[in-house]
C-alpha positions in Angstrom: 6.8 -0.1 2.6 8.5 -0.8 -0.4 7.6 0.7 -4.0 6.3 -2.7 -5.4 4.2 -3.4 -2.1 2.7 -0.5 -2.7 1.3 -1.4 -6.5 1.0 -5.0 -4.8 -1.5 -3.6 -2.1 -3.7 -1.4 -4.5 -4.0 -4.1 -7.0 -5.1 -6.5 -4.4 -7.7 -4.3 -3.2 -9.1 -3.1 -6.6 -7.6 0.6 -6.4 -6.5 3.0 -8.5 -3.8 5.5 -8.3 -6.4 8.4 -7.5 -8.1 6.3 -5.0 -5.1 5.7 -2.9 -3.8 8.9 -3.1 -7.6 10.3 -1.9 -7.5 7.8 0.9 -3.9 8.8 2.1 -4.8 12.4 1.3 -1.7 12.7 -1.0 -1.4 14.1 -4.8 -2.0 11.1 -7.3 1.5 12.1 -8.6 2.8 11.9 -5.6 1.9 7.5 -5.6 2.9 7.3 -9.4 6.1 8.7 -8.2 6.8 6.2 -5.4 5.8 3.3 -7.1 8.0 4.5 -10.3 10.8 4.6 -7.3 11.1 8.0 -6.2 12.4 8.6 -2.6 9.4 10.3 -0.6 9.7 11.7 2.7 9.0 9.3 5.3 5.6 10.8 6.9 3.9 10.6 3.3 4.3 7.2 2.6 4.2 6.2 6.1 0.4 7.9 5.2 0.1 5.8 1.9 1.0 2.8 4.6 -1.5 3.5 6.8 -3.9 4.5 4.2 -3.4 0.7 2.6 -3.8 -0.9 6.3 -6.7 0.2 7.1 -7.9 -1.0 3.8 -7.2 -4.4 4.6 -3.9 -5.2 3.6 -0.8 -6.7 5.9 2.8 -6.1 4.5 5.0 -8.8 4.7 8.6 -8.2 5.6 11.4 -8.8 3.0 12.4 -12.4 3.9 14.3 -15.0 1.4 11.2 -14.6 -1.0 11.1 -11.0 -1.7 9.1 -8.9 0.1 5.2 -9.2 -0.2 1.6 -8.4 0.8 -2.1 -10.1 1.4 -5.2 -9.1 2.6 -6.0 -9.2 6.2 -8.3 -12.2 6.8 -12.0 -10.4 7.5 -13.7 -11.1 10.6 -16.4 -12.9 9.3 -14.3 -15.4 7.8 -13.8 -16.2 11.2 -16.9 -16.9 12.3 
């Protein structure tokens, strides 16, 4: 996950920076800091990652575009 996938993902799903960071079980300095473009250790935004998956959101790999993110389609919208 990249810094601006991260904003990308908590936008799209409504979230703060304190919301995020409660749901990865991080510091809320410790997101600011990534998405300003600090190098974190791997585990802690691998938990940011996670945190945003199971949230709903898919991260799209780096292609020609840019790198990006959307919401997982829901299961109802299935249906």
């Amino acid at each position: 996950m990249l810094p601006v996938q991260c904003k990308m993902a908590r936008v799209a799903l409504g979230l703060g920076v304190r919301e995020l960071a409660a749901l990865a079980k991080v510091a809320p300095a410790t997101v600011s800091r990534f998405e300003a473009g600090e190098e974190l250790k791997e585990r802690t935004v691998e938990a940011m990652q996670s945190a945003l998956e199971k949230a709903g959101i898919v991260f799209l790999p780096e292609d020609v575009e840019g790198p990006g993110v959307r919401l997982r389609k829901s299961l109802d919208a299935a249906e």
